[in-house]
C-alpha positions as CSV (number, residue, x, y, z in Angstrom):
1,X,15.8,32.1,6.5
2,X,16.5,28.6,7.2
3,X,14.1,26.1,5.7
4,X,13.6,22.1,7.2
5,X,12.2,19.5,5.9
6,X,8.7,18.8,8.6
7,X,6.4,16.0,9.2
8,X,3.0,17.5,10.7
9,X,0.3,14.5,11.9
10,X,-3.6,15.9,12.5
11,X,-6.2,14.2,14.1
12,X,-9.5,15.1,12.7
13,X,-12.5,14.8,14.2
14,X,-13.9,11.4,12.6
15,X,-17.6,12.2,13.5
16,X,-17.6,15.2,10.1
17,X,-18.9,14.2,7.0
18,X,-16.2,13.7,4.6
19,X,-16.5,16.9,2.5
20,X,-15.9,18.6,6.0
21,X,-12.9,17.0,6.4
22,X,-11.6,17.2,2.9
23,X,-11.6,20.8,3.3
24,X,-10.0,21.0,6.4
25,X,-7.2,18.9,4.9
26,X,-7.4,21.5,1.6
27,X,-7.4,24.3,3.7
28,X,-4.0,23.2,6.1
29,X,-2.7,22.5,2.5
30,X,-2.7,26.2,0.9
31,X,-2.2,27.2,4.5
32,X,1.4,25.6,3.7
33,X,1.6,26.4,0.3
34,X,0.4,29.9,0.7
35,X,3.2,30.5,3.0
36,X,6.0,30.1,1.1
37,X,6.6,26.4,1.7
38,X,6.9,23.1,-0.7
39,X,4.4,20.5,-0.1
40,X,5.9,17.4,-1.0
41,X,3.0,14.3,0.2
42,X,-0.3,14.6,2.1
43,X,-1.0,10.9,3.0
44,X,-4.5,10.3,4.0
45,X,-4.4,7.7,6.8
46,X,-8.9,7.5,7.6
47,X,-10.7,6.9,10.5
48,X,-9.0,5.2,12.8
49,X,-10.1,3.6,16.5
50,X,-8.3,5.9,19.2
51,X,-6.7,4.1,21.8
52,X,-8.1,6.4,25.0
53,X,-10.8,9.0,24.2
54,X,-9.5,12.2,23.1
55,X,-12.3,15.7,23.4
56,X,-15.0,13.5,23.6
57,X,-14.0,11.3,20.2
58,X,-13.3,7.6,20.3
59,X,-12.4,7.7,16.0
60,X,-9.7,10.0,14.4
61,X,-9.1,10.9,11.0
62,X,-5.3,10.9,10.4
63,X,-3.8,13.1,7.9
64,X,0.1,13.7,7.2
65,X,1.5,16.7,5.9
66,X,5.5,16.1,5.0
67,X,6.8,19.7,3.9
68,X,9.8,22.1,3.3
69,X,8.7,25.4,5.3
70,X,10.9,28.2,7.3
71,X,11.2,27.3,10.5
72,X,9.4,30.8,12.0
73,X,6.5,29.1,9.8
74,X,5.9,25.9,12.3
75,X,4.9,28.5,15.7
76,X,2.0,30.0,13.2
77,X,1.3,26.6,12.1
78,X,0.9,25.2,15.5
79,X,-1.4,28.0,16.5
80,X,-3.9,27.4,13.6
81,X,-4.1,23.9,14.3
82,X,-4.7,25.0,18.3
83,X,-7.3,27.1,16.9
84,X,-9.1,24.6,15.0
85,X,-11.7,22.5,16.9
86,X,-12.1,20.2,14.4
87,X,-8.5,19.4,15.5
88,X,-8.3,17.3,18.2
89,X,-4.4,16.5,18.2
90,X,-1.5,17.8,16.2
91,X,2.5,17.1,16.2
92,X,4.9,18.8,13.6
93,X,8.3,16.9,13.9
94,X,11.2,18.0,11.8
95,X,12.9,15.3,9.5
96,X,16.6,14.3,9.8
97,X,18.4,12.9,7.0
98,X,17.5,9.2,8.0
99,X,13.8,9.9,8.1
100,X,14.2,11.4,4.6
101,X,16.3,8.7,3.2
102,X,13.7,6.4,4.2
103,X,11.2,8.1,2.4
104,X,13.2,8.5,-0.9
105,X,14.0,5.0,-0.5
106,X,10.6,3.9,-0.1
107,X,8.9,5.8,-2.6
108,X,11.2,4.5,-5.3
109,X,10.1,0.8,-4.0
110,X,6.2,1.9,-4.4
111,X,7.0,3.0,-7.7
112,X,9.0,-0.1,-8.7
113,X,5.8,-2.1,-7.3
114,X,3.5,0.2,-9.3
115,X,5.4,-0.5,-12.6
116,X,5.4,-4.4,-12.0
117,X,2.0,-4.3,-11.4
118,X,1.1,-2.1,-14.4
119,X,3.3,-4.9,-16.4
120,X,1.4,-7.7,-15.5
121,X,-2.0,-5.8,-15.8
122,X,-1.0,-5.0,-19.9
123,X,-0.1,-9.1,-20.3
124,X,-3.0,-10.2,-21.3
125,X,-4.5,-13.3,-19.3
126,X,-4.7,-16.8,-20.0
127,X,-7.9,-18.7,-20.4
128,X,-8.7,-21.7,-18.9
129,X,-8.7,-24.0,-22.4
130,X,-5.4,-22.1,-23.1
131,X,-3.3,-23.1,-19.6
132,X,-4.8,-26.4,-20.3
133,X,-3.6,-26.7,-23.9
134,X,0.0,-25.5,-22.5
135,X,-0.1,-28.7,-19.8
136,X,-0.6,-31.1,-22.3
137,X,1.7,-29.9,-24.8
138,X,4.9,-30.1,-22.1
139,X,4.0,-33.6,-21.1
């Protein structure tokens, strides 16, 4: 069977308390897993305004599942989320090379960032007395 790389956006329904939604996102994630596919990220967007009221909701909680899964997997993946009615909109896109270089690409710039900023957290900081010592010492 031929496998993809997929992106798959869900709108939530915001108005659930958060535990609800966390297991909602939990369960579309072993629903993935369980079927034979790779989760790679789940990226946890939050509420968010909606731009036209959508089943009565005004705020959405975004969630994005990126994935490697058969593509016979995506019709039965569709139909859960149709089945769902704390799901108020769903897309599953599959991801062309670009898409995923992109996303190699920018992960290795977060983790650049994370290590700079994990560098300069270790340093430890300057006082006041100390940067002013420094200022006089150089004139």
């Amino acid at each position: 069977m031929k496998t993809n790389s997929y992106e798959s956006t869900v709108l939530i329904n915001a108005a659930l308390d958060d535990e609800q939604i966390e297991g909602i996102i939990t369960r579309i994630s072993e629903t993935i897993t369980n079927s034979g596919s790779e989760l790679q990220s789940v990226e946890r967007w939050g509420r968010k305004r909606l731009a036209y009221v959508v089943k009565k909701s005004k705020v959405g909680y975004y969630v994005i599942f990126r994935f490697i899964a058969p593509s016979n997997f995506i019709s039965k993946l569709d139909r859960m989320y149709s089945l769902d009615e704390t799901v108020l909109r769903h897309l599953t896109i599959v991801l062309d090379k670009f898409a995923l270089e992109h996303f190699e690409n920018n992960k290795s710039s977060v983790l650049l960032e994370a290590e700079a900023a994990q560098v300069s957290a270790d340093k430890p900081e300057e006082t006041a007395s100390e940067v002013e010592v420094k200022a006089d010492v150089e004139k």
